[in-house]
C-alpha positions in Angstrom: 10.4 13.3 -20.3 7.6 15.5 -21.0 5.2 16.3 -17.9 1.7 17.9 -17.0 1.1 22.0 -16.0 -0.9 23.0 -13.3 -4.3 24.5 -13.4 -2.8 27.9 -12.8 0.3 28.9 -14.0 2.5 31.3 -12.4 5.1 33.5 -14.7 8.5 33.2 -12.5 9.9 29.9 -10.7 12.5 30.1 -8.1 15.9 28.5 -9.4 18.3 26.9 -6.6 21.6 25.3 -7.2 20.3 22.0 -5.4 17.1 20.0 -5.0 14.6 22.1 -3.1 13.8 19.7 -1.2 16.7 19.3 0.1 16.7 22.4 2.1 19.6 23.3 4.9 17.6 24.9 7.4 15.8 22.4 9.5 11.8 23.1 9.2 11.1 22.1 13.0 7.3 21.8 12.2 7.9 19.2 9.4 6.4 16.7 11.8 3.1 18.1 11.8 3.0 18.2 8.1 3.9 14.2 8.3 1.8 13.1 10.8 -1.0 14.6 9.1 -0.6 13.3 6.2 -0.3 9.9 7.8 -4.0 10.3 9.2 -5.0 12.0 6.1 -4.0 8.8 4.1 -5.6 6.6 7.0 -8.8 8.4 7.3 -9.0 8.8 3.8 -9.2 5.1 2.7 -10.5 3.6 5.9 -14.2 3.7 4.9 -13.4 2.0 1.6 -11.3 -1.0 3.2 -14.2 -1.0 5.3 -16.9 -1.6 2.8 -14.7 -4.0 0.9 -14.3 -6.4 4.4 -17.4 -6.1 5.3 -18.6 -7.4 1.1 -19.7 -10.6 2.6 -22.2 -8.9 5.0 -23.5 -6.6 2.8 -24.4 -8.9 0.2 -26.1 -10.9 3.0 -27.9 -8.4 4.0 -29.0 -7.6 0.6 -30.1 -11.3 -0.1 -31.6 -11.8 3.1 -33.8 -8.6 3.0 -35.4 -9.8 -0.1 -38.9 -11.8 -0.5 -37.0 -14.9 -2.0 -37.6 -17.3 0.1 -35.0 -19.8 -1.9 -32.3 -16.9 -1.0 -33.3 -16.8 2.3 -33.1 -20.7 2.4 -29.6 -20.4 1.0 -28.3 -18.1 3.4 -29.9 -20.5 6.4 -27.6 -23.3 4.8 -24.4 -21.7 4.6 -25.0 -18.8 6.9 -23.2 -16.4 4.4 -24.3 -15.2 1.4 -21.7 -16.0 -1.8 -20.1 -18.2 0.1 -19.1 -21.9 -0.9 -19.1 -23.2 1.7 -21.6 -24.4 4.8 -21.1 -22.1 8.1 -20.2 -25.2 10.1 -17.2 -26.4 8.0 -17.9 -30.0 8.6 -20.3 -31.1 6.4 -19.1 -31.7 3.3 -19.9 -34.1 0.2 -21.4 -31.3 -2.2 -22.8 -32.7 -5.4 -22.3 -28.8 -6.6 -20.2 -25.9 -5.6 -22.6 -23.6 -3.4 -22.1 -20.5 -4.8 -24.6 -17.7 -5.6 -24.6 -15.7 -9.1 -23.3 -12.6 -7.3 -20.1 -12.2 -6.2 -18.5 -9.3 -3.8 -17.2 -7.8 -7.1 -20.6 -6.1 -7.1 -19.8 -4.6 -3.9 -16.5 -3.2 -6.0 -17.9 -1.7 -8.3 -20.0 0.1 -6.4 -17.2 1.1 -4.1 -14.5 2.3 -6.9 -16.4 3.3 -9.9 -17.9 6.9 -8.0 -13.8 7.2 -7.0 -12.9 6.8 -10.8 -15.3 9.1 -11.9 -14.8 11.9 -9.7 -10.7 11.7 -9.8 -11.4 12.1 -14.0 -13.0 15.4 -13.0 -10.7 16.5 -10.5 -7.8 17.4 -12.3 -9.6 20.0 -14.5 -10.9 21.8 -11.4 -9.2 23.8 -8.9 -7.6 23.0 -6.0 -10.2 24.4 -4.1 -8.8 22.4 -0.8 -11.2 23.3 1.9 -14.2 23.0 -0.4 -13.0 19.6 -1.1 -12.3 18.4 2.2 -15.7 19.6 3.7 -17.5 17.4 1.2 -15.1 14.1 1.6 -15.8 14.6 5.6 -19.3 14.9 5.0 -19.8 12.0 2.4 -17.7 9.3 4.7 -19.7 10.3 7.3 -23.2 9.5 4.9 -21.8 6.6 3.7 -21.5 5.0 7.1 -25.2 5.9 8.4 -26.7 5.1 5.1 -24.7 1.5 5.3 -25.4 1.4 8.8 -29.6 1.9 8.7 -30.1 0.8 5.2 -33.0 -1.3 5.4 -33.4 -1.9 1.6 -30.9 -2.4 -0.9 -30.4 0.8 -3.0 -30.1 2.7 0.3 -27.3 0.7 1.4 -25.3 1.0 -2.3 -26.0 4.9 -1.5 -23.9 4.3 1.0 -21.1 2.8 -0.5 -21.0 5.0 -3.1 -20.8 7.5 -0.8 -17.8 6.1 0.7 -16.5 5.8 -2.4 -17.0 9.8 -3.7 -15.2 10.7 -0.7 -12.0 8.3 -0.8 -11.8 9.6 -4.4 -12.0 12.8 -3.8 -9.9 13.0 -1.4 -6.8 10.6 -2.6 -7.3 13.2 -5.8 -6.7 16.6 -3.7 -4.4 15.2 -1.3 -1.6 14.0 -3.6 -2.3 17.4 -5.5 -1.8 19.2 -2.5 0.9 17.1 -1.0 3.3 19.2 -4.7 3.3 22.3 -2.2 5.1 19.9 0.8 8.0 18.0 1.6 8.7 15.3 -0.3 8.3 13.0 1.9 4.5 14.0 3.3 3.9 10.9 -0.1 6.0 8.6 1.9 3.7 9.2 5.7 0.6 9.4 3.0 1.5 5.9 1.6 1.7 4.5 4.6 -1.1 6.3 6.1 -3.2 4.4 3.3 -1.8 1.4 4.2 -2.2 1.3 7.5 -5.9 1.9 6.5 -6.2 -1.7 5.3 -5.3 -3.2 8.8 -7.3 -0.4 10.7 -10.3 -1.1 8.6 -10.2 -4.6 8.2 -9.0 -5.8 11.3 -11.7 -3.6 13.0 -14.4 -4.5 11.6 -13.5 -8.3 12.3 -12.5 -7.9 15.9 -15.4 -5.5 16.7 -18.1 -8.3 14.7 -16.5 -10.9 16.1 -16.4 -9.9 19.8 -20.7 -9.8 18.9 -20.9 -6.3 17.7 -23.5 -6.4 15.1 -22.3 -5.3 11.4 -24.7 -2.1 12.2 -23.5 -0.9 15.8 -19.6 -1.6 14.2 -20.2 1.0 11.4 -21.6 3.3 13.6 -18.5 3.2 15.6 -16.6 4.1 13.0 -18.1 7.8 12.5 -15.2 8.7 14.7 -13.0 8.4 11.6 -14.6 11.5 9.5 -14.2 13.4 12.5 -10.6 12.5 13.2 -9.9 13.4 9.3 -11.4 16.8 9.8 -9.1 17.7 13.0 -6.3 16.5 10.8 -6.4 18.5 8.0 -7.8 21.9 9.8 -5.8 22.1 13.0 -2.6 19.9 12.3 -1.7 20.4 8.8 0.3 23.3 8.6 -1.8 25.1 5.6 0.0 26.3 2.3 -0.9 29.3 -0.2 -1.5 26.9 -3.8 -1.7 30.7 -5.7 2.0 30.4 -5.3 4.3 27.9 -7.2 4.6 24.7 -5.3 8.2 25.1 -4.6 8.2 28.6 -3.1 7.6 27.4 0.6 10.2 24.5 0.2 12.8 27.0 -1.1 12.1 30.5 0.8 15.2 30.3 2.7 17.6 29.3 0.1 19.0 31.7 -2.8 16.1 32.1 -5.4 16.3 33.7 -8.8 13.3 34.4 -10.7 13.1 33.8 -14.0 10.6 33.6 -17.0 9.1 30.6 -18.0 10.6 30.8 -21.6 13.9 30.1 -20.6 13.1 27.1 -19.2 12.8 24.1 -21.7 9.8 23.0 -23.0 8.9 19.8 -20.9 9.5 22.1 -17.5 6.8 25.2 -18.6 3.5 24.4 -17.0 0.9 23.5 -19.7 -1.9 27.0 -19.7 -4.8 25.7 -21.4 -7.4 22.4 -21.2 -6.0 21.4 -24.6 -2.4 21.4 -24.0 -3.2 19.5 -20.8 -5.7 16.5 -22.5 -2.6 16.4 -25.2 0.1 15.7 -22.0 -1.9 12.8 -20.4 -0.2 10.1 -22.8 3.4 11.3 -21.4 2.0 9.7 -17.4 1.4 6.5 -18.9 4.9 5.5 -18.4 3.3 6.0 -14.2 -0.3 4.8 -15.0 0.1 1.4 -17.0 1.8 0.0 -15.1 -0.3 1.3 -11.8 -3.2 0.0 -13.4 -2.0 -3.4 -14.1 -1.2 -4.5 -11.2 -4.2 -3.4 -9.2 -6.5 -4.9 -11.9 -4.6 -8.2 -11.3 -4.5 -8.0 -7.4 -8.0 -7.1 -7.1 -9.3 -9.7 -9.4 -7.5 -12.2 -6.8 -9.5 -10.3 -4.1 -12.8 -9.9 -4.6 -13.2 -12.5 -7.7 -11.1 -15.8 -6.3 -10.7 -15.3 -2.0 -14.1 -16.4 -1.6 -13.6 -19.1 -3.4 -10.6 -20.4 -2.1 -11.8 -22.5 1.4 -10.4 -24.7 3.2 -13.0 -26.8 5.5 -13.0 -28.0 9.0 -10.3 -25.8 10.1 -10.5 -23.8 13.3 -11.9 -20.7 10.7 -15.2 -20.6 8.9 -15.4 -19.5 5.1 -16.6 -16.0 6.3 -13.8 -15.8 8.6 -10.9 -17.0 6.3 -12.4 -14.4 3.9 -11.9 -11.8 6.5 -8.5 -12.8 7.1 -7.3 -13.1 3.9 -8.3 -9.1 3.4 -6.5 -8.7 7.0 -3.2 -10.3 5.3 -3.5 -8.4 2.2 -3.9 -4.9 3.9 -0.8 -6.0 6.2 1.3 -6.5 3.3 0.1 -2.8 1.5 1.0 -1.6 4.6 4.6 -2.9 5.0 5.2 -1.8 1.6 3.8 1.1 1.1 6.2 2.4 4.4 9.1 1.2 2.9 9.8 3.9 -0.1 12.3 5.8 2.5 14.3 2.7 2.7 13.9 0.9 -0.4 12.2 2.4 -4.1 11.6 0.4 -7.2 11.6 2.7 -10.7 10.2 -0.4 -12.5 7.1 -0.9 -11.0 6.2 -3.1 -14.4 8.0 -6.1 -12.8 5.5 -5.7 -9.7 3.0 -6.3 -12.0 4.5 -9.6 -14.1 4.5 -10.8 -10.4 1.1 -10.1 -9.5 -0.1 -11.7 -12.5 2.2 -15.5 -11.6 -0.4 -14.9 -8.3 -3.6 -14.9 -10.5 -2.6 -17.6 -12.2 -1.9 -19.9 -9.0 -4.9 -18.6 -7.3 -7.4 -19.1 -10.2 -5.8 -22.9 -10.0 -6.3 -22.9 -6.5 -9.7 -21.7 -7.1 -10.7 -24.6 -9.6 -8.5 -27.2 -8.1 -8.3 -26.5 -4.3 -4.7 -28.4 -4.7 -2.8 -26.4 -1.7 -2.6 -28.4 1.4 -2.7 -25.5 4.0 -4.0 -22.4 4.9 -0.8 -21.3 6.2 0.9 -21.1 2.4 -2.4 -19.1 1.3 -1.7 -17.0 3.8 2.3 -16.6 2.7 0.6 -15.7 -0.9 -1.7 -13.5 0.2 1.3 -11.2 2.0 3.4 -11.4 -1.3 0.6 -9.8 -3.0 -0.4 -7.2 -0.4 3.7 -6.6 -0.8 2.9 -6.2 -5.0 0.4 -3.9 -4.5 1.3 -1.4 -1.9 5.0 -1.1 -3.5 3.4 -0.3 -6.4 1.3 2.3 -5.5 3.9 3.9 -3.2 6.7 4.0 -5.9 4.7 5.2 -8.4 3.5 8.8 -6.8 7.1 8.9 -5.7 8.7 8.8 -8.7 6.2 11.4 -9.5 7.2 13.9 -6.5 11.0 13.4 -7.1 11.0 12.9 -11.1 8.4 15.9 -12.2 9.3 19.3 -12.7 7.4 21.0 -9.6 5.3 23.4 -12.1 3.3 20.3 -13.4 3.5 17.9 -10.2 0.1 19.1 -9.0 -1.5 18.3 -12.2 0.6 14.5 -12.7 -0.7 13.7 -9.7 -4.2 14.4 -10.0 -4.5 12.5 -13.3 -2.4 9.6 -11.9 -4.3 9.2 -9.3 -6.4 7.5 -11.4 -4.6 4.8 -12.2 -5.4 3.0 -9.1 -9.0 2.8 -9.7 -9.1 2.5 -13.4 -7.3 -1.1 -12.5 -10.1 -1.9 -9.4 -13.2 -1.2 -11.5 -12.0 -3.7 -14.6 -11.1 -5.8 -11.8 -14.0 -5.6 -10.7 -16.0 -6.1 -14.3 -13.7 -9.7 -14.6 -14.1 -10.8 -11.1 -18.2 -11.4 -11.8 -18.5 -13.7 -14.5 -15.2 -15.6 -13.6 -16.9 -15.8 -10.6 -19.8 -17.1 -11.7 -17.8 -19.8 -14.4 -15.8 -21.2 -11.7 -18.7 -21.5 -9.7 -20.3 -23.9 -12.3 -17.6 -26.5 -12.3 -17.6 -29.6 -10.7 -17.1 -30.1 -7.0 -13.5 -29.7 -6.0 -11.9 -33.2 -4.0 -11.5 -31.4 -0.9 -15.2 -30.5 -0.8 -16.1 -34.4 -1.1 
């Protein structure tokens, strides 16, 4: 299988009998390398969870800021904005569904389509990884004072996108730079990023729900920038990226340096822009199916949760939409640590999976036909399950399958993937939304 060169190519390789990674001598500071990469992936994607919880209150704050007084009398009636359902969860007998025309899709777009765009730039620029990490410290820690004082509405999508640049940015240079480690620094990362969706959700619910407003809760939260900083400049145990990425793994086993020509084609890192742009299609055996299954989970997530309620239960609608994104984030999690103990080469079944869960939720969405809570809840864990294994298989396959002159260079463009299938996700989720919302009253609303 043909793969992708790094931005700089070096003329030797080291040649060992075995797989470098499987070194004999025992690094004793591995652990530093993989519990920073564990905070790394945390820090990393804790702003976005964040933003994407928090959807429901940003759009309310949005609407509610306005001079509409019919969107301020709609947010008085059901006490969240996009909701469809009244705050008080007994009143029912709707003669329409109460939706507005805006769903939190908007609030995904905004928050993945800066990521997209700067991880398509990334992999044609170099690994400059201080540079890099400076400005995704810098803009998380914008994007949450922007959010957090925004007092009209372009200031507070400043914000998010600002959240956004960073997680890109970073999930871009981090897998690059995770080529020059031990394998398993993807593993800690994966879960790292996981355990981001329960850190991030389930703070921001505990910390509104114990009376926090949504402002003093974000502003809390600057302690994650900072942590993210400590973690890559005093515990990560630096690496020279002039050097092929396999030298450090493989200085204390017998090395042999040869030319690139004698090495077959597919394993000779690509030297120029065009070679590169012609390699792409060869990661799409990674990236198609990556893509697919987060366009199909995120379409559930930000296009059908808030539309899936359940009234007079012990929850409102705002907090079984917070829940359900607490329940998702604890299934990525699960999965995404569980590549050391189980992997998955076809991650296109994941997907065929994740799409049986759009088409039960978009019933569900229409027909509100499940009788409990409890089985949405079982669903929503499956999926968070889809989606994490997904994500944590692919990049795995990546580190163990790529020749290590192009792995640098995979990465980067397949880290992608991801995003590409959250912003079309998020394109669907709005005018599905907004059909759904125009049918007629569901029975369990009457």
């Amino acid at each position: 299988m043909t793969d992708i060169g790094e931005a700089s190519s070096p003329s030797v390789v080291p040649l060992t009998d075995d797989d470098p990674e499987q070194a004999k001598p025992k690094d004793k500071g591995l652990w530093r390398d993989l519990v920073a990469y564990w905070i790394l992936g945390l820090c990393n994607n804790y702003g976005y969870v964040v933003m994407l919880t928090a959807a429901h209150d940003i759009l309310k704050d949005l609407e509610g800021d306005g001079d509409d007084h019919a969107k301020s009398a709609m947010l008085n009636d059901y006490g969240v904005a996009n909701t469809t359902a009244r705050a008080d969860d007994v009143t029912f007998g709707y003669e329409a569904r109460p939706c507005n025309k805006l769903s939190t899709g908007a609030i995904l777009l905004a928050d993945i389509l800066p990521a997209l765009a700067v991880k398509s730039i990334a992999s044609f620029l170099p690994l400059a990884k201080h540079i890099r990490i400076f400005l995704c410290v810098a803009a998380a820690a914008a994007g949450f004072l922007l959010t957090a004082f925004a007092t009209v509405e372009w200031v507070l999508f400043v914000g998010v996108i600002a959240t956004s640049f960073s997680s890109g940015l970073g999930e871009a240079t981090f897998l690059a730079y995770a080529t020059y480690f031990n394998k398993n620094v993807i593993s800690t990362w994966s879960s790292g990023t996981g355990g981001a969706g329960i850190a991030g959700s389930l703070s921001y619910t505990g910390l509104t729900g114990l009376g926090l407003t949504p402002k003093t809760t974000i502003l809390i939260m600057l302690v994650v920038p900072g942590l993210e900083a400590a973690a890559f400049w005093l515990l990560l145990r630096h690496k020279d990226t002039s050097k092929p990425a396999e030298l450090e793994e493989t200085k204390n086993e017998r090395t042999e340096e040869i030319d690139y020509n004698t090495l077959p084609e597919e394993e000779r890192p690509l030297e120029n822009w065009n070679q590169r742009i012609r390699y792409i299609p060869s990661l799409f055996i990674f990236m198609i199916p990556l893509i697919l299954v987060y366009l199909l989970e995120y379409y559930i997530n930000q296009g059908l949760f808030e539309l899936v309620y359940f009234p007079g239960i012990w929850l409102s609608q705002s907090e079984q939409y917070r829940w359900y994104q607490v329940i998702y984030q604890i299934g990525v999690f699960i999965s995404r640590s569980s590549v050391n103990l189980i992997q998955f080469r076809q991650v296109w079944i994941m997907a065929v999976f994740q799409f049986l869960n759009v088409v039960y939720f978009t019933f569900e969405a229409v027909y509100y036909f499940t009788p409990s809570i409890w089985i949405i809840f079982v669903l929503i864990l499956w999926e968070g399950l889809l989606g994490g294994g997904g994500y944590v298989n692919t990049f795995y396959r990546i580190q163990t399958d790529v020749p290590a002159a192009r792995r640098e260079y995979a990465m980067m463009v397949t880290s992608i993937s991801d995003s590409v299938g959250i912003a079309l996700a998020g394109v669907a989720a709005i005018p599905s939304h907004n059909a759904i919302c125009d049918l007629p009253v569901p029975d369990r609303l009457l």
